[in-house]
Phi, psi and omega in degrees: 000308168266025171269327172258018156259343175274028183243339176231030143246124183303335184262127155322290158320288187301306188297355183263348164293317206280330168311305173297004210236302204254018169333312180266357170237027184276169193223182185286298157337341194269289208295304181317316187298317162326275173326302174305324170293332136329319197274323180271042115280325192089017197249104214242302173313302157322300183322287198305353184264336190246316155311325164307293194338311176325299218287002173263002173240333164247171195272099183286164159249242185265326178322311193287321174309297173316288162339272171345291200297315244255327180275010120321292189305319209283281226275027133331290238260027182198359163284135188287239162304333176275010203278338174272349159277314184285008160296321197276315187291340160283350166277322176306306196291313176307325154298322165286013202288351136028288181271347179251108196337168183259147187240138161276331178314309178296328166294310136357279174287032192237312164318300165297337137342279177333297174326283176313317175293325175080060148188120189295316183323262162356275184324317174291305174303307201313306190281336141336282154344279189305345183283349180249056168246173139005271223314160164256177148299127175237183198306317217253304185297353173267311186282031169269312203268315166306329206278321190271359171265338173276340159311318196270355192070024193252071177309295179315319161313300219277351175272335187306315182304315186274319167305331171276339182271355150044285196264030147251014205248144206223204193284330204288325187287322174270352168292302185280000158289335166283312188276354155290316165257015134301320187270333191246035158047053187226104208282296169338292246261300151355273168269020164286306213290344166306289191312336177246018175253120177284006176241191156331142160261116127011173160281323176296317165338280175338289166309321183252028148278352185259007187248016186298156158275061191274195168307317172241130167282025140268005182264334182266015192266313170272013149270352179278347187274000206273139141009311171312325187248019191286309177298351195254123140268142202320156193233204198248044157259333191283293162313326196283299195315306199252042154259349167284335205295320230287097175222161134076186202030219195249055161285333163305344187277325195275318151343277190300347185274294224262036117276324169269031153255346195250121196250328179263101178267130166264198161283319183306304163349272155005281189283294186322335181291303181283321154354303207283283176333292185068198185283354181317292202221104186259029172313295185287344188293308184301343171280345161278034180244316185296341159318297148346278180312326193261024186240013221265322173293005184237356163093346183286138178189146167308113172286178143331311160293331162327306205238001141284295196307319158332288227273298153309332169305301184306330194348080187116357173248052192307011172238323182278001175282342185286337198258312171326284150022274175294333164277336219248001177238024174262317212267196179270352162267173191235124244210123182291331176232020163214109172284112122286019173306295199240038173310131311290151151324136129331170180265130146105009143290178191282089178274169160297160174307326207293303221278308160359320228233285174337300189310000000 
C-alpha cells in the first residue's frame, strides 16, 4: 500500500517525508519510488542521499541506478557551478554498477549526462568501450554521444560515429550531426549531409542549414530552396538567420521579402532587418522602425541596435535623424555615438561631429 502511494507522487519533498516516517517498514521498492519522484524534480542531492541509504540496507538493483544516474542528468540542465560534481557523480554511480547486471537505461543517462556537461571525451571512450559488450545500443545513446561530440565540435567523430550506427539513426541523429559541423564550421562537410540524408527533413534541419556560414545569401537562399525543405515552412528562426546572411549587393531586396513574409516578428527581426537594408533604402528603413512602434502595446519595443541601425540607415537625412533622436531621448537608451540624455546640448558643449551637423 504504501509503496504504491509513494509511487504517485510527484512532489519529492513529500515522497522523502513520507520515506522518513516510514524508514523500518521500506522495501527496496519504497526507496526506487522515492528515487523516481527525485529523478523527475531534479534533485540529485537527494536522489544520492536516499540511494545511499538503499544501499546500506539492500542488495539495489538497475531500476535504483537508473533513477539515481538520470536525476543527475535531470538536474544539468538548470545547474550553475555544481554541474561538474553532478557529472561526476553520475559517471561515479555507472561506474560502480559492477555487481549489478548492465541496464541501457543507466547507460543511457551517463551519456546523457556526458552531453550536458560537455564532455565528449568520456562519452566517446565510454562508448568505444561499450560496443563490444552484450548490451547492444539503441537509438537515444547515439544521439547522446552526437550531442556531446557536437557540444565538442568533433565533427569528424560524430560523422564516423553515425555511418557505423545507420540503423538507429534517426532525423535527430543527423540534425546533430550537422550541428557538428556547424560548430567546427565545416561548410562542405554540411551540405554532404544534407545532400545524403535519407529520411525526411525536419524544421530543425533547416534551421540549422540556414544557419551555416556561407559565401553568399544567395548561397544559403539556394540551399534552403532544396527540394528537401519543400514541404516545410520557415519558422521565425528561419527568417531571422536569413536576414542576417542578407548583407551586402542586393540583399536587401531579399531582406525586405522574408520580413513581409514573416508576420510573427521579434526584435531580432527587427534588428536584422533594419541591418540587411542599410543606407540602400532609408524610407523602407523608417517604415520598420514604425511598424516596430506600433507592436510597442504588445511588449515588442526598440533596443539599441534598432535605432543605431536606423540611424545609419538615415545618414545625411538631418530631420529624420533628428526626429530619430528625439525620440531615442524619451526612452532609457543610451546609444554609444549619440547622448540623447541631453537632446538638445547646450552651444558649445562637446558633441559627436554627426550630432553636430544635426544642432
Amino acid at each position: 500500500m504504501q509503496n504504491t502511494v509513494i509511487s504517485g507522487l510527484d512532489q519529492w519533498w513529500l515522497a522523502t517525508s513520507l520515506l522518513e516516517r516510514l524508514l523500518y517498514n521500506c522495501t527496496l521498492i519504497t526507496y526506487n519510488s522515492v528515487l523516481n519522484a527525485c529523478e523527475k524534480s531534479g534533485q540529485w542531492n537527494s536522489a544520492l542521499r536516499i540511494f545511499t541509504q538503499a544501499l546500506q540496507h539492500f542488495k539495489v538493483d538497475a531500476f535504483s541506478y537508473s533513477a539515481a544516474i538520470s536525476a543527475c542528468d535531470s538536474a544539468l540542465l538548470y545547474l550553475g557551478g555544481e554541474k561538474g560534481l553532478a557529472w561526476t557523480r553520475a559517471l561515479h554511480l555507472e561506474q560502480s554498477m559492477a555487481p549489478v547486471p548492465q541496464n541501457l537505461l543507466c547507460y543511457n543517462g551517463t551519456l546523457s549526462a556526458c552531453e550536458k556537461s560537455s564532455h565528449w571525451e568520456f562519452a566517446l571512450h565510454s562508448f568505444l568501450q561499450h560496443i563490444n559488450r552484450p548490451l547492444k545500443v539503441d537509438g537515444f545513446t547515439l544521439n547522446a554521444l552526437l550531442g556531446a561530440l557536437a557540444r565538442g565540435s568533433q565533427w569528424r567523430w560524430a560523422l564516423w560515429i553515425l555511418q557505423g550506427q545507420l540503423r538507429w539513426a534517426n532525423i535527430i541523429s543527423y540534425n546533430t550531426a550537422m550541428l557538428a559541423c556547424v560548430e567546427s564550421e565545416q561548410w562542405n562537410q554540411l551540405l554532404q549531409l544534407l545532400d545524403e540524408l535519407p529520411i525526411a527533413a525536419d524544421l530543425i534541419t533547416m534551421n540549422t542549414m540556414a544557419s551555416g556560414s556561407y559565401s553568399h545569401w544567395i548561397r544559403q537562399l539556394q540551399v534552403l530552396s532544396s527540394y528537401k525543405f519543400s514541404s516545410l515552412e520557415p519558422d521565425i528562426l528561419t527568417t531571422n538567420l536569413q536576414l542576417s546572411a542578407a548583407h551586402g549587393g542586393n540583399g536587401w531586396h531579399h531582406a525586405l521579402q522574408c520580413f513581409l513574409a514573416q508576420r510573427d516578428r521579434n526584435i531580432i527581426t527587427y534588428n536584422a532587418s533594419l541591418k540587411a537594408l542599410g543606407s540602400a533604402s532609408w524610407l523602407r528603413s523608417l517604415w520598420i522602425l514604425q511598424s516596430l512602434m506600433e507592436q510597442a502595446p504588445r511588449g515588442l519595443r526598440g533596443d539599441v541596435l534598432t535605432f543605431e541601425a536606423c540611424l545609419a540607415s538615415c545618414e545625411g537625412q538631418f530631420l529624420q535623424e533628428a526626429k530619430l533622436l528625439n525620440i531615442v531621448s524619451q526612452t532609457s537608451l543610451e546609444l554609444k555615438l549619440w547622448n540623447c540624455k541631453n537632446w538638445p546640448r547646450p552651444r558649445g558643449s562637446p558633441t559627436p561631429r554627426r550630432y553636430r551637423m544635426i544642432l
